[in-house]
C-alpha positions as CSV (number, residue, x, y, z in Angstrom):
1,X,27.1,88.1,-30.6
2,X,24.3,87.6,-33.1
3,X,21.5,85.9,-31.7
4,X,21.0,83.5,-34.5
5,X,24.7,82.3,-33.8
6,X,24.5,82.7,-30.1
7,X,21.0,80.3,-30.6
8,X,23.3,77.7,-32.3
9,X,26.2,77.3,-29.9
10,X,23.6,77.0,-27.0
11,X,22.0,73.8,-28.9
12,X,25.7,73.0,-29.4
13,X,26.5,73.1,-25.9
14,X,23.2,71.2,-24.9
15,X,23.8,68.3,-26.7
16,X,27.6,68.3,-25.0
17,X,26.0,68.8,-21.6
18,X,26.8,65.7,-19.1
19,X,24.2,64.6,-16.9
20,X,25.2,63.4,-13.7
21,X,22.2,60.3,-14.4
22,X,24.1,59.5,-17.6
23,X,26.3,56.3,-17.4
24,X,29.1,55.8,-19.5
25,X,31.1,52.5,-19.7
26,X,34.8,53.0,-19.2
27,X,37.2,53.5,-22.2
28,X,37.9,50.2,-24.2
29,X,41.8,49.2,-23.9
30,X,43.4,48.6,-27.1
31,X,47.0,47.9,-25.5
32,X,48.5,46.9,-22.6
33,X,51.6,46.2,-20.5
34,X,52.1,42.8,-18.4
35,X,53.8,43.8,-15.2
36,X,56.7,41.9,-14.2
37,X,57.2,43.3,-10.7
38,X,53.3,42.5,-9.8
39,X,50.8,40.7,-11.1
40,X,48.3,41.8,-13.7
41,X,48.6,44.3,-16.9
42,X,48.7,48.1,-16.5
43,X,46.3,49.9,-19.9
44,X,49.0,51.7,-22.2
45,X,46.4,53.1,-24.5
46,X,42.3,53.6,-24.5
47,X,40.2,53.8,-27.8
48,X,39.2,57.1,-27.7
49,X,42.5,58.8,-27.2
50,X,46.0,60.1,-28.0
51,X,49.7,58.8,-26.5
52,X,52.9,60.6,-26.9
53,X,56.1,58.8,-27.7
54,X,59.4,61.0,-27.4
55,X,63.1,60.5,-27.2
56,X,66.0,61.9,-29.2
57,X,67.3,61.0,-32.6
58,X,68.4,57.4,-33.0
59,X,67.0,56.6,-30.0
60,X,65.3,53.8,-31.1
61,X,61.4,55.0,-31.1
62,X,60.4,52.9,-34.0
63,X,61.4,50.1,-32.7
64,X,59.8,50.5,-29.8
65,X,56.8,51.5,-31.6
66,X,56.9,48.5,-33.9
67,X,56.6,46.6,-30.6
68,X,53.2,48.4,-29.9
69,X,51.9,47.6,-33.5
70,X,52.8,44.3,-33.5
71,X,51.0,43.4,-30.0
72,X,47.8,45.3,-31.5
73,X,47.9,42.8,-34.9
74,X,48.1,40.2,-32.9
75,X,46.7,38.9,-29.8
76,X,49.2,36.9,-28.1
77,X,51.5,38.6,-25.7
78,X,54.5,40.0,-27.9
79,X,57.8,41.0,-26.4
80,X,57.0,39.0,-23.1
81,X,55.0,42.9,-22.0
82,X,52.2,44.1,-24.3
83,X,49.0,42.7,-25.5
84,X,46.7,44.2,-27.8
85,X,43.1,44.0,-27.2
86,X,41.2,45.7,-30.2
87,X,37.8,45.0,-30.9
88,X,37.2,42.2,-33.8
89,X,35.4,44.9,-35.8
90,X,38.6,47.4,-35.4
91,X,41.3,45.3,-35.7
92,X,42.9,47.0,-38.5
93,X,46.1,49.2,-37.4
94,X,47.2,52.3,-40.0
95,X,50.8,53.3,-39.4
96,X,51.9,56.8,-40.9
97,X,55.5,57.6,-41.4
98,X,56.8,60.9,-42.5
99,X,60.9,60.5,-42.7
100,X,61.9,57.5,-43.7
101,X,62.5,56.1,-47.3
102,X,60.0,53.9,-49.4
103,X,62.9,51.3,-48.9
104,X,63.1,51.9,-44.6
105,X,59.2,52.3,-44.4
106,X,59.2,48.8,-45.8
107,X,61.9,47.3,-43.6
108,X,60.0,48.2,-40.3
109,X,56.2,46.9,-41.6
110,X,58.4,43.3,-42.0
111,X,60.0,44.0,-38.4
112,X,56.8,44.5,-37.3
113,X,55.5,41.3,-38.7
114,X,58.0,39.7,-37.3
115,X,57.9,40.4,-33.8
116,X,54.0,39.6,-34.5
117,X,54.8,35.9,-35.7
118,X,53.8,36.8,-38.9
119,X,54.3,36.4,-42.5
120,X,51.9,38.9,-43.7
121,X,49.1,41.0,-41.8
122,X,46.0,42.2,-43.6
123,X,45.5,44.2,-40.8
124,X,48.2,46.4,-41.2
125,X,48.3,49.3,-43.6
126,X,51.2,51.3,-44.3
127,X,51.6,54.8,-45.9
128,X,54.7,56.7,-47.1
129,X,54.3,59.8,-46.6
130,X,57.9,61.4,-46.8
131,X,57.5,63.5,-50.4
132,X,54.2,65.4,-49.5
133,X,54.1,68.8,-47.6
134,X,52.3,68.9,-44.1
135,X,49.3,70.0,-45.4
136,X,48.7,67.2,-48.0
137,X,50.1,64.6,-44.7
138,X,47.5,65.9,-42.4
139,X,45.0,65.5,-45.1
140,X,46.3,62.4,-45.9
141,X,45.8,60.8,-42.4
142,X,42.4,62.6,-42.0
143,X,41.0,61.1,-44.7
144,X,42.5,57.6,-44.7
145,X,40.9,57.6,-40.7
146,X,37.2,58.4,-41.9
147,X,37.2,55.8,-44.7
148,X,38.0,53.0,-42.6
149,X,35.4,51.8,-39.7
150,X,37.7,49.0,-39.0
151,X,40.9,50.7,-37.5
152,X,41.3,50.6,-33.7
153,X,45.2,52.0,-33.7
154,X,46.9,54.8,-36.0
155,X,50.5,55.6,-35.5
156,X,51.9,58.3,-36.8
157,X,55.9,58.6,-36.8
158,X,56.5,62.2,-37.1
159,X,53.7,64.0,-35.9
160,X,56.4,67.1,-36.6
161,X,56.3,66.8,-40.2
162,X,52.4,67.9,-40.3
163,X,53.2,71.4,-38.9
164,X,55.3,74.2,-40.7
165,X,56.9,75.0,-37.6
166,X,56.9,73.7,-34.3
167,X,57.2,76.8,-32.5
168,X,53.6,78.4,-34.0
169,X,51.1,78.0,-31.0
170,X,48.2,77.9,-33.8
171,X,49.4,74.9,-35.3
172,X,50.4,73.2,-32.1
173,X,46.8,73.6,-31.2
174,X,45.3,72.7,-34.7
175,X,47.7,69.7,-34.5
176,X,46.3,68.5,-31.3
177,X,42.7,69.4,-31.4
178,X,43.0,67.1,-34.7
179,X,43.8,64.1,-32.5
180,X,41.3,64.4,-29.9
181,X,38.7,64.2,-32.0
182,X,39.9,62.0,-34.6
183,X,40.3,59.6,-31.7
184,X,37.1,60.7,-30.0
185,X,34.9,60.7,-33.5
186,X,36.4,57.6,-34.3
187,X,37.1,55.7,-31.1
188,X,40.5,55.1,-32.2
189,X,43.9,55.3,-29.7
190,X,46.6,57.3,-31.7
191,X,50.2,57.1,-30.9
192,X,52.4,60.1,-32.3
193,X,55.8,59.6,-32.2
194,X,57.8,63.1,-31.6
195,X,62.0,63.8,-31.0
196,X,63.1,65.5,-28.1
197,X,65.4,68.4,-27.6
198,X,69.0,67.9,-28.3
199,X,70.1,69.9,-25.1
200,X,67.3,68.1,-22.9
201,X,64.5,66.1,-22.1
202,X,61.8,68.2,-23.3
203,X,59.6,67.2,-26.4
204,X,60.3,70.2,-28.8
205,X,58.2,73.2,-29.3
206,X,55.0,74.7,-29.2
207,X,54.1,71.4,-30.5
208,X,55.5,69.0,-27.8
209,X,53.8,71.2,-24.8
210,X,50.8,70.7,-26.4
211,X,50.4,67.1,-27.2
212,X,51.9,66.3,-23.8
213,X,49.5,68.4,-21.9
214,X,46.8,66.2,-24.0
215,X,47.9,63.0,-23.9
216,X,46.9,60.1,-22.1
217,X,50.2,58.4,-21.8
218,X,53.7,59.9,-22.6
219,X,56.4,57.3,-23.1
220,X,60.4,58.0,-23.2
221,X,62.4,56.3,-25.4
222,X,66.6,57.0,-24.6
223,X,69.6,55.3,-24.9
224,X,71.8,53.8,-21.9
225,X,74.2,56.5,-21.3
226,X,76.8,53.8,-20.1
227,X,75.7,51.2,-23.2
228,X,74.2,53.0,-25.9
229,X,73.1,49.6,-27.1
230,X,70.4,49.8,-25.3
231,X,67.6,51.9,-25.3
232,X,65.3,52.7,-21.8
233,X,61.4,52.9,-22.4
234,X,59.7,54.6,-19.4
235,X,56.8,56.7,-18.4
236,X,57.0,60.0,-18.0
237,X,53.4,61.3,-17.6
238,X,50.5,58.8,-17.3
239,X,46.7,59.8,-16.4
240,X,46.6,56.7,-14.3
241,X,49.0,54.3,-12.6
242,X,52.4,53.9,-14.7
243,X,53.9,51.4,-16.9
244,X,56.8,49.1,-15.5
245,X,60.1,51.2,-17.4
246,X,62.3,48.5,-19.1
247,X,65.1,48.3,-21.6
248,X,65.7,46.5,-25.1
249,X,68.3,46.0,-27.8
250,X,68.8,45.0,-31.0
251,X,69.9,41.7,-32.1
252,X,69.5,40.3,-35.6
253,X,67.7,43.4,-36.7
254,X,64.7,42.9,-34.1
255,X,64.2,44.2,-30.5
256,X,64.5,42.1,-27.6
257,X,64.6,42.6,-23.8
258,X,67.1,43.5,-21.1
259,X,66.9,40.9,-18.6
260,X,66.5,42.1,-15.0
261,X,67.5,45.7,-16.6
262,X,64.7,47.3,-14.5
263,X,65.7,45.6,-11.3
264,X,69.5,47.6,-11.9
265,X,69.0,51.1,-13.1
266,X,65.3,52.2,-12.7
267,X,65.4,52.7,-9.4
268,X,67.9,55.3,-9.6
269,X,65.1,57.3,-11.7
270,X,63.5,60.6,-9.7
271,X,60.7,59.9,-7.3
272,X,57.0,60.1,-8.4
273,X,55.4,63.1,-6.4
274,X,51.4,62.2,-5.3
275,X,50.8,65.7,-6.0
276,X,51.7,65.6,-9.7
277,X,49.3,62.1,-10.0
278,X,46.0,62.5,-12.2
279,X,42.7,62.2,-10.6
280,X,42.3,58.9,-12.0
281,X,45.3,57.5,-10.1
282,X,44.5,59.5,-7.1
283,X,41.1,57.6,-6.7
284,X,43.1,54.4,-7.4
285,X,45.0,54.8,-4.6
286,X,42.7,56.2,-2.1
287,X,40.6,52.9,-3.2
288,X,43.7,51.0,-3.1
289,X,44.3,52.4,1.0
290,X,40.2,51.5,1.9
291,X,40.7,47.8,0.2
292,X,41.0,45.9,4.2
293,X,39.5,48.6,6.3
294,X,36.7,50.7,6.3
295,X,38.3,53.7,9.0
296,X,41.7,54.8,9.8
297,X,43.2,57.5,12.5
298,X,44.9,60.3,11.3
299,X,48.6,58.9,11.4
300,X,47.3,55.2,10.7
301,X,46.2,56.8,7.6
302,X,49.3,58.5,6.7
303,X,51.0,55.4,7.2
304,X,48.5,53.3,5.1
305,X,48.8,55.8,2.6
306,X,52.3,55.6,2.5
307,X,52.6,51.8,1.9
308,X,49.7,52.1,-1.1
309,X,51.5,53.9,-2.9
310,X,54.4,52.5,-2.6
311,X,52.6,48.9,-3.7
312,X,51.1,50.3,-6.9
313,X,54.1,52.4,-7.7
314,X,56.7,50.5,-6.5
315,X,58.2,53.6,-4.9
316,X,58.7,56.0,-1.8
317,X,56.4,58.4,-0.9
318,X,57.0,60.9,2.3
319,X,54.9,61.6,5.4
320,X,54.5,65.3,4.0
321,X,53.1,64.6,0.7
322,X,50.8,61.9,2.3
323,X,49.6,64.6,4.6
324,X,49.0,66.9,1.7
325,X,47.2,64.4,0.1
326,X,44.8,64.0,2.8
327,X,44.1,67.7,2.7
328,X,43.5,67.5,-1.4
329,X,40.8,64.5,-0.5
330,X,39.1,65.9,2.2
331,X,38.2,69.2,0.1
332,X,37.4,66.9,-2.8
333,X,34.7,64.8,-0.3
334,X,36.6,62.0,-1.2
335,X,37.0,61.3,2.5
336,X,35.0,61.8,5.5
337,X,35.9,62.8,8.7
338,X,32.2,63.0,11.1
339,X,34.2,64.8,13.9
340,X,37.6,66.5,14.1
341,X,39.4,64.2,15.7
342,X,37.0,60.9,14.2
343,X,38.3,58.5,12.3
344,X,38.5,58.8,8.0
345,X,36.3,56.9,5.8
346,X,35.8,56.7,2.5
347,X,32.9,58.8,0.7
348,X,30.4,56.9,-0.7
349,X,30.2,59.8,-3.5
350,X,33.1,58.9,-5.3
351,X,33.6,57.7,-8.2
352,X,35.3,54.3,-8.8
353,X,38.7,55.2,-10.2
């Protein structure tokens, strides 16, 4: 490498260098989801980052999406779940769609006024984007996201339609490295709305793989197989503790909840594995097992372990896996253990999840 060019990446890389004196305040929320099971809201979407939204054709993923613009225009609770929580100074909300009609485009911004209580919203900005080719979209979006300093949420319904193909592993990566830093450059959150497989439940492509591995939240949309009326929104990959699924349908053109849906079906839905959890809920957890007691024996621990998790997920977790995830802390030093058979403790070197 030249060392003129070699010179400028290490200033580069300097200047992205973390210190470990630095302090930086936790990502703003700009959405979240009231949980009905316990108390409290669980964050759906950080400025600063990207979430997935996938499901099948007709599945209903812009109306569930109109749900999540609707709670960010306005700050009531909307849907009896999601609140927005934008900052005054980026309260505007730019929703990109790339398949429907002028004519359908239209007839979900009114849905999504309705669900807001609203008329009219100022805040909301709608583009068709149907007749351009992915290039002139992508450009599009780009440039409508650095002319605005007021937009805290950008959907984009049809993230598909700004690639050629969703197969080429260059795009997918062009695609995605556009999102994390529009949304880091920016301090937006970005929701991209993409279809799934028709013979499963994978997002499709190149494309899908990518943005998934990325993503700070992926969300499901799929219809009931017994009552196709009714569509099931659930998390399916989450860098911290998971959203409550639940179920809507449509009546009088508008979405509206299941009652006690979650209560009958969800449960049926395969387990959560502690292995598969992000850091961030990992720490959550362990800090969730020290909240009433500084030390624990080896099985109490297991045990206490055990019932966390099952409080902040609301479901079963093994003796194995708890075991396992022992192991994973003490090499991490998120635990301490003074002798081998001492009690565990928490580190005081970790950081708060």
């Amino acid at each position: 490498m030249d060392t003129s060019i070699k010179n400028k990446y290490l200033e580069l890389a300097e200047k992205l260098r973390i210190s470990q004196d630095e302090e930086f305040a936790k990502p703003q929320i700009a959405l979240k989801q009231e949980n009905l099971k316990s108390d409290g809201f669980t964050t759906t979407g950080t400025l600063g980052n990207f979430s997935v939204v996938i499901g099948k054709a007709k599945s209903r993923k812009t109306f569930y999406t109109g749900i999540l613009v609707s709670a960010a225009i306005n700050n009531d609770l909307i849907f009896g779940r999601y609140k927005g929580e934008l900052p005054k100074e980026q309260s505007n909300v730019v929703y990109f769609d790339t398949e429907q009609g002028k004519h359908h485009v239209q007839k979900a911004q009114h849905r999504i006024c309705s669900l807001a209580k609203k008329d009219k919203s100022k805040n909301l900005h709608v583009y068709h984007l149907r007749a351009l080719n992915p290039s002139e979209r992508l450009k599009v979006i780009e440039a409508v996201i650095y002319e605005n300093d007021n937009i805290g949420l950008v959907v984009i319904d049809g993230i598909r339609d700004l690639v050629t193909s969703i197969n080429d592993e260059e795009q997918a990566t062009n695609i995605s490295s556009k999102l994390l830093k529009w949304s880091e450059e920016r301090n937006i959150h970005i929701i991209v709305v993409l279809h799934q497989n028709k013979g499963n439940d994978y997002a499709r492509g190149h494309l899908g793989s990518e943005l998934i591995h990325k993503a700070e939240l992926v969300i499901s949309v799929t219809k009931q197989k017994e009552n196709e009326d009714i569509s099931i929104v659930k998390p399916e990959y989450s860098r911290d503790i998971e959203p409550e699924p639940f179920a809507f349908t449509i009546i009088d053109g508008l979405p509206s909840a299941v009652d006690n849906f979650v209560e009958k079906t969800v449960n049926r839905s395969s387990k959560i594995k502690l292995v598969h959890l992000q850091d961030e809920a990992k720490k959550k957890l362990l800090k969730e097992v020290f909240s009433n007691k500084n030390s624990f024996t080896y099985s109490a621990l297991v045990k206490q372990i055990k019932g966390s998790f099952s409080k902040l997920f609301k479901k079963l977790v093994g003796d194995n896996q708890a075991k396992y995830f022992i192991t994973e802390c003490k090499k991490y030093g998120w635990i301490n253990q003074k002798t081998p058979k001492g009690e565990y403790t928490l580190s005081s070197s970790m950081d708060p999840p």
